[in-house]
C-alpha positions in Angstrom: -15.2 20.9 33.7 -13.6 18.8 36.5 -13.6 14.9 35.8 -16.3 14.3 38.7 -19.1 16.9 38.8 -22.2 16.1 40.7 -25.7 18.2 40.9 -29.1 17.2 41.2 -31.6 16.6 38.8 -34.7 14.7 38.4 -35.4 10.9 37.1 -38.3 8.4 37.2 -38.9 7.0 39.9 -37.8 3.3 41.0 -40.5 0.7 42.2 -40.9 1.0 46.2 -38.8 4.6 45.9 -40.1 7.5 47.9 -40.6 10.8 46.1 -37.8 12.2 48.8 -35.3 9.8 47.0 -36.6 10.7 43.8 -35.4 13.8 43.9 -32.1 12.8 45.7 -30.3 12.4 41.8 -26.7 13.0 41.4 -25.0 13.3 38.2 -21.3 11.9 37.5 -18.9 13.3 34.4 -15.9 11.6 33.4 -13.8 12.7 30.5 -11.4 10.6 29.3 -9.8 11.3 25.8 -12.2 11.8 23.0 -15.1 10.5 25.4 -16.9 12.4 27.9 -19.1 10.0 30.1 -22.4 11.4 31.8 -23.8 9.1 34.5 -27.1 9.3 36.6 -28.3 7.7 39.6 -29.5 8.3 42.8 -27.0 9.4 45.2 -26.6 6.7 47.3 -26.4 4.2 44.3 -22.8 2.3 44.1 -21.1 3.0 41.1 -20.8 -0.5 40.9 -24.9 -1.1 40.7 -27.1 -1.7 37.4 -28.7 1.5 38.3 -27.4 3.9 36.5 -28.1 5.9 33.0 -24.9 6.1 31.2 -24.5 8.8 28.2 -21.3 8.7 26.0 -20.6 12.2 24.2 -18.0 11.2 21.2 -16.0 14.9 20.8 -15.6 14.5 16.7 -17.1 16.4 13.8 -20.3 15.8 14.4 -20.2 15.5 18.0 -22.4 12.8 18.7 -24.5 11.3 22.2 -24.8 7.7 23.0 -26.7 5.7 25.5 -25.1 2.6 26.8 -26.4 -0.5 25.5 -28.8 1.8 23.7 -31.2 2.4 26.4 -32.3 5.9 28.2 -33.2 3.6 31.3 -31.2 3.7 34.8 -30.0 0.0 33.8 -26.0 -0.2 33.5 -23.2 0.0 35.8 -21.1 2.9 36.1 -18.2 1.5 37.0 -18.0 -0.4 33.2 -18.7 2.5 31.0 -15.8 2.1 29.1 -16.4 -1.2 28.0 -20.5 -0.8 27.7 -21.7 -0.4 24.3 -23.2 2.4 22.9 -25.7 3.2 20.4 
């Protein structure tokens, strides 16, 4: 897995948002050290936006998902993943 994979996939949709850009979803993987980082927003979202779902996989024994700040909803920044808190 490369540290920035993108494909599509499908998300709820935003208030005033087409279908068309519904649909339009990239996802963003980051791994850094023990942490691999799975963002989703839609593709032309900046990374530095409070629109994105941010998922923290902890490699350990259990391996073990996080949402940022605890929430499935497209609501955090990309850009501060590292710093978001997860639960």
């Amino acid at each position: 897995m490369s540290r920035s994979d993108f494909k599509k996939a499908k998300r709820p949709r935003y208030q005033g948002e087409t279908e068309a850009e519904q649909e339009n979803i990239i996802t963003i993987i980051d791994e850094a050290g023990a942490y691999t980082y799975i963002g989703n927003s839609y593709a032309s979202a900046s990374a530095s936006e409070s629109v994105w779902k941010v998922r923290r996989i902890t490699e350990a024994n259990p391996l073990r998902v996080e949402f940022a700040s605890g929430s499935a909803e497209y609501v955090n920044i990309w850009n501060n993943r590292a710093t978001l808190d997860y639960s």
